[in-house]
VMD Tcl script that draws the C-alpha trace (Angstrom):
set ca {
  {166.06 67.72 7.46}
  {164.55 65.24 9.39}
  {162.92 62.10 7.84}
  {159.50 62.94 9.58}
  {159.52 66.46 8.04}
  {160.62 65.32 4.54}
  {158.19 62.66 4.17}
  {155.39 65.43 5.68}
  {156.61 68.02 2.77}
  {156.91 64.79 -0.28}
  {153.69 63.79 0.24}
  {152.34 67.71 0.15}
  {154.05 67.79 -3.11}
  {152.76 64.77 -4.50}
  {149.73 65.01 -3.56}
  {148.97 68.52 -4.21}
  {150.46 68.20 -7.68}
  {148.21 65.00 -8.17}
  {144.77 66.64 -8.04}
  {144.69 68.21 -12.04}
  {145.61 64.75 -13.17}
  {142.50 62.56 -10.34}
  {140.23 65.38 -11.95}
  {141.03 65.37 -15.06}
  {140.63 61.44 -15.41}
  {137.36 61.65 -13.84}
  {135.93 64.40 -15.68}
  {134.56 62.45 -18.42}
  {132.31 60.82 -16.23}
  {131.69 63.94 -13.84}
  {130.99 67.63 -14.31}
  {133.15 69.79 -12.61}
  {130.38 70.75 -9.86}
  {129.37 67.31 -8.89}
  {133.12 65.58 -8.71}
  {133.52 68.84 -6.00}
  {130.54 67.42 -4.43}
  {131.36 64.11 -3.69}
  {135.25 64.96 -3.41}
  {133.91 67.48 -0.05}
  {131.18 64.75 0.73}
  {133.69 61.80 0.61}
  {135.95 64.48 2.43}
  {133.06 65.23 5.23}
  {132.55 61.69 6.00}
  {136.42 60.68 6.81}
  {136.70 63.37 9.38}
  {133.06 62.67 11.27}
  {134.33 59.23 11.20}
  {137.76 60.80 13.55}
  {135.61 62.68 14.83}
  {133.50 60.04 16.28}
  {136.76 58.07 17.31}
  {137.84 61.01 19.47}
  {134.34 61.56 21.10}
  {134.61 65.46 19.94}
  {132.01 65.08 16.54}
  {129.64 67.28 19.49}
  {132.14 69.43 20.04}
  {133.09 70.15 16.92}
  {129.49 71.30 15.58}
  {129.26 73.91 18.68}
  {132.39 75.61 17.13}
  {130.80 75.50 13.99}
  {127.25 76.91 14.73}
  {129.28 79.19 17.19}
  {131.52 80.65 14.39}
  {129.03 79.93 11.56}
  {130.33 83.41 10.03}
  {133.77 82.59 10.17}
  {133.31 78.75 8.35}
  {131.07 80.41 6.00}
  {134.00 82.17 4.40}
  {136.39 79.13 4.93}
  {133.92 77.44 2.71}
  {133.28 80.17 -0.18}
  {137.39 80.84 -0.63}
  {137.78 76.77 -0.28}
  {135.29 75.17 -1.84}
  {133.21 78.36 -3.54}
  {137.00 79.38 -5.20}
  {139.61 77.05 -4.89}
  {137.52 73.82 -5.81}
  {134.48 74.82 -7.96}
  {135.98 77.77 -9.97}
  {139.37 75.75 -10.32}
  {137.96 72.78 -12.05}
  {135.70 74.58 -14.18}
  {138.67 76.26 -15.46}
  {140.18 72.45 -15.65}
  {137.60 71.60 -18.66}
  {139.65 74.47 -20.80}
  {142.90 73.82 -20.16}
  {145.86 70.86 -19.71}
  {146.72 69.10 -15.90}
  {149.82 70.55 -16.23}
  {148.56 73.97 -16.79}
  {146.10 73.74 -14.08}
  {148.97 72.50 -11.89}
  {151.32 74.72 -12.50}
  {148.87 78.12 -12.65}
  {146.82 76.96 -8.94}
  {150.02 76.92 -7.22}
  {151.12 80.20 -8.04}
  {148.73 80.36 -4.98}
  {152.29 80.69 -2.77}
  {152.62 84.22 -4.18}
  {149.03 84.87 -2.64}
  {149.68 83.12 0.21}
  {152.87 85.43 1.36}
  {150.44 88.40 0.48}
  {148.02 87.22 2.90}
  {150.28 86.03 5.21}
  {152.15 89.21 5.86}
  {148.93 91.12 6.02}
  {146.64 88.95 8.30}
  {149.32 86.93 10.23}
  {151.88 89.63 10.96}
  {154.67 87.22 9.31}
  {158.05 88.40 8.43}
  {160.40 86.85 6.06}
  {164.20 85.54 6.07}
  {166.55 87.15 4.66}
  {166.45 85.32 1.55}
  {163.49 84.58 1.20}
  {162.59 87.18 -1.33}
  {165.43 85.92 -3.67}
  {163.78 82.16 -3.25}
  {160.81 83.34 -3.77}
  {161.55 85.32 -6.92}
  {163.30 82.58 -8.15}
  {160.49 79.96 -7.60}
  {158.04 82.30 -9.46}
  {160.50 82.75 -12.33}
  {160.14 79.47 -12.64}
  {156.87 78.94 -12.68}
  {156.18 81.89 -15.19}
  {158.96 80.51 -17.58}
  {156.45 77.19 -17.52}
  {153.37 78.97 -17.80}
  {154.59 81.39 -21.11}
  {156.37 78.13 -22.51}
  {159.37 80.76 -21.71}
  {158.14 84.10 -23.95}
  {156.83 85.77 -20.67}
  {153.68 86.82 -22.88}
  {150.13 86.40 -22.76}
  {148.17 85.87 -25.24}
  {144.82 86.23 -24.57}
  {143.28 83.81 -28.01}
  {145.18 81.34 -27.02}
  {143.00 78.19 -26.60}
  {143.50 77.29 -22.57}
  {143.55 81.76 -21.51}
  {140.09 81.59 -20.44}
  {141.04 78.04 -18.20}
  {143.98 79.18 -17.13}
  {142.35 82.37 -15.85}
  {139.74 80.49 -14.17}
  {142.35 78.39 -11.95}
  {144.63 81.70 -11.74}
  {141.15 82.91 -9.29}
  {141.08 79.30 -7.82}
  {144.78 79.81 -6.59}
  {143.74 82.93 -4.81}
  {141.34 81.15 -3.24}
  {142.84 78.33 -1.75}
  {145.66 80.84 -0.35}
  {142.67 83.08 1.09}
  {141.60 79.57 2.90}
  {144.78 78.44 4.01}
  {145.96 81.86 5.49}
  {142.42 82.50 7.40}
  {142.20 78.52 8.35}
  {145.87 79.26 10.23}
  {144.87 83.11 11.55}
  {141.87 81.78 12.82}
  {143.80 78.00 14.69}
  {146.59 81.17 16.09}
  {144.13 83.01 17.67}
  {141.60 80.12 18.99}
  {142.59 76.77 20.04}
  {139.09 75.03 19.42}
  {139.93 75.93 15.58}
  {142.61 72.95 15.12}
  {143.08 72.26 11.19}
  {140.81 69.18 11.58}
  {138.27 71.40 12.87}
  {138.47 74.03 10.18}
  {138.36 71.86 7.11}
  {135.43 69.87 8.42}
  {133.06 73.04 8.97}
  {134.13 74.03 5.91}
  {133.56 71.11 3.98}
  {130.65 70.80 6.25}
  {129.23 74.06 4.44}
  {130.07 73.42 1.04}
  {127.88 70.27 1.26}
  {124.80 72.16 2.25}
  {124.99 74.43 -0.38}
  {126.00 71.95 -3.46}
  {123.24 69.53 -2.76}
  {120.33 71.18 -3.86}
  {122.03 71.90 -6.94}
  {123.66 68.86 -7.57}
  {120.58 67.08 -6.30}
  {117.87 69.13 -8.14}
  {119.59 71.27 -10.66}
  {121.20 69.01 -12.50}
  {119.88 66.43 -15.42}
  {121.36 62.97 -14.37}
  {122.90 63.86 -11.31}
  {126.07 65.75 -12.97}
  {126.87 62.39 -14.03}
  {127.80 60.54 -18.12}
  {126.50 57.18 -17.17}
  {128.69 56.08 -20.39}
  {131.73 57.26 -18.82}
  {131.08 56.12 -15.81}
  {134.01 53.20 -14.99}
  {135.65 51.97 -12.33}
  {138.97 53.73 -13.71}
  {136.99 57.05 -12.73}
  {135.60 55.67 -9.91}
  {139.07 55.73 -8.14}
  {140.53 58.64 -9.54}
  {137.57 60.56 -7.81}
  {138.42 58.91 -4.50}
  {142.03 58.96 -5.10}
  {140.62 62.87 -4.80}
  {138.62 63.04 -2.23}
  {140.87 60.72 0.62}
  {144.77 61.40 -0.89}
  {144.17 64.92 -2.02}
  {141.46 66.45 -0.03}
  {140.83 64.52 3.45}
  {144.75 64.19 4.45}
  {146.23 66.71 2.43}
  {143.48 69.39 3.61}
  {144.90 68.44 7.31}
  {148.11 67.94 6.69}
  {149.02 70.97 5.18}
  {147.18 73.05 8.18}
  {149.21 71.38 10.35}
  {152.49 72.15 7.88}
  {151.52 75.75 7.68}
  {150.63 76.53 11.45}
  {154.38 74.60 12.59}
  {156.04 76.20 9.34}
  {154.39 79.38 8.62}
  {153.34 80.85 5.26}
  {156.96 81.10 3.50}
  {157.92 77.42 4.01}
  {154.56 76.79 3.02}
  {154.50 78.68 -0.21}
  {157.65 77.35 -1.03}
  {156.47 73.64 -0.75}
  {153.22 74.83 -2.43}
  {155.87 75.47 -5.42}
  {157.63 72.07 -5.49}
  {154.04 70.81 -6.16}
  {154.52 72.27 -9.79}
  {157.05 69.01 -10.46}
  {154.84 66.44 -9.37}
  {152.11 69.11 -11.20}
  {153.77 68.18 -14.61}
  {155.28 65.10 -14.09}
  {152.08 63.82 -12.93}
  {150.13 64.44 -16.27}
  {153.39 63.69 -18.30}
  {153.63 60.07 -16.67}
  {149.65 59.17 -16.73}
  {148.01 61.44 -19.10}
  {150.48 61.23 -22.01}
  {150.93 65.43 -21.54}
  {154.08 67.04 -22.97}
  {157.16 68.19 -21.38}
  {158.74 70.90 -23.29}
  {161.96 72.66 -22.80}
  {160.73 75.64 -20.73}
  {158.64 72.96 -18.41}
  {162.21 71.33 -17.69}
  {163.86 75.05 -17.15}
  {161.57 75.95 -15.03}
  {161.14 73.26 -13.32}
  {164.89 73.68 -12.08}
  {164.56 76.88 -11.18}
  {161.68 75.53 -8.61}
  {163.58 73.43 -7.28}
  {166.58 75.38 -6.60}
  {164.26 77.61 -4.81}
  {163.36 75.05 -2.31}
  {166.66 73.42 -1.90}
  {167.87 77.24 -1.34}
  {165.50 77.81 1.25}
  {166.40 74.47 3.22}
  {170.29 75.21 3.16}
  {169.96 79.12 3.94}
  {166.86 78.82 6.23}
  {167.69 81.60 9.12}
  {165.37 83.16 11.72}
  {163.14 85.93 10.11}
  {164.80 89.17 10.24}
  {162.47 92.68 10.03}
}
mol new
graphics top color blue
foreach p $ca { graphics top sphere $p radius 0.5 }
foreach p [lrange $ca 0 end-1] q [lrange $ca 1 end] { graphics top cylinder $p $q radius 0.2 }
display resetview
């Protein structure tokens, strides 16, 4: 594995798995629609600032208005599903649950891949694959493979359960549409789409919302940072990053990275937020990780 390529795929992890625990820190001071807000706003501004660098920020709006259709979907299944719905579901359950339950998103993301990008799989990739989402239903269960629909984080964890379809709706699309036209490169795609969510939050951040969205008694620097910790680390450069991953990579490798994100998705909480590991967390957790270290060692070309 090269050094470049493991550092690419550790900081995807780490990253990705990092996002319950930035929101959940800031939510006291934030409600779950505004910290999406000014995570895409934060988000918006980092890329026109490349964008202007590179001398294509003119460029990249006539792709936008040109495929306005197009971004308008990137940006409901992104930011409509993957960001809004997610965190609401956030406020009902744990970081490690939310962790754990959006990245079952891999399982979507092989759906979609197969169907709108044509992809076919190794040969053992269905075995890795089984095996990673053993793992992350042994976590998810606490290991009784039931579900219990009075328990106090079901109606959370269903919430980010639809937020994980969503962001694998948005990464497969983002990649179908960068295969088919060059002018959609990942920075591209997750700038219209950002782009888009920003129009439509404002008004109702702006003018539907007492305060702003904002606890002014919360409010602290501590959340201050965790919010941009979300916005730059896990939204700006993971957002292009992982296009980049996926498009080189394809969906499997992808979804199977997506799953190592569940370690740093409960270690994460475990090492700031004081969260629990249990017994099936640490079961499952192996399992995961066999699945990846699997796919590395028996990584073939796809067969039909």
């Amino acid at each position: 594995m090269k050094l470049k390529f493991l550092l690419l795929v550790i900081y995807l992890s780490v990253f990705g798995g990092a996002i319950g625990v930035f929101a959940k820190v800031a939510l006291p001071a934030f409600s779950p629609m505004v910290m999406i807000f000014y995570r895409v706003l934060i988000s918006v501004v980092i890329f026109t600032a490349v964008f202007i660098y590179q001398k294509k920020l003119l460029s990249a709006f006539k792709v936008i208005f040109r495929h306005w259709g197009k971004f308008i979907i990137l940006s409901l299944s992104c930011v409509g599903l993957a960001m809004v719905v997610g965190f609401l579901g956030l406020r009902y359950t744990t970081a490690i649950n939310y962790g754990l339950i959006y990245n079952l998103s891999p399982i979507f993301i092989i759906f979609f891949a197969r169907l709108l990008l044509k992809e076919k799989m190794g040969r053992f990739d269905p075995i890795f694959i089984l095996m990673a989402f053993l793992g992350v239903a042994v976590i998810v269960t606490n290991g009784k493979f039931a579900i219990n629909i009075l328990e106090p984080h079901f109606f959370g964890d269903f919430l980010v359960l639809i937020s994980a379809l969503g962001w694998a709706l948005y990464s497969v699309l983002g990649t179908r549409f960068s295969r088919v036209a060059s002018e959609f490169d990942s920075l591209t795609i997750n700038f219209g789409s950002l782009l888009i969510g920003v129009i439509f939050l404002s008004p109702i951040v702006f003018f539907g919302m007492p305060d702003g969205g904002i606890t002014m008694s919360a409010l602290s620097i501590k959340t201050v940072l965790n919010l941009l910790g979300l916005a730059v680390l896990s939204t700006a450069f993971l957002f292009f990053l992982w296009f980049k991953f996926i498009k080189e990579k394809g969906g499997t490798w992808a979804s199977l990275v997506a799953f190592s994100e569940n370690l740093s998705g409960v270690l994460l909480p475990v090492i700031f937020l004081g969260e629990k590991l249990t017994p099936a967390v640490l079961t499952g957790g192996a399992l995961i990780v066999l699945a990846v270290v699997g796919k590395e060692l028996f990584d073939r070309k796809p067969t039909a």
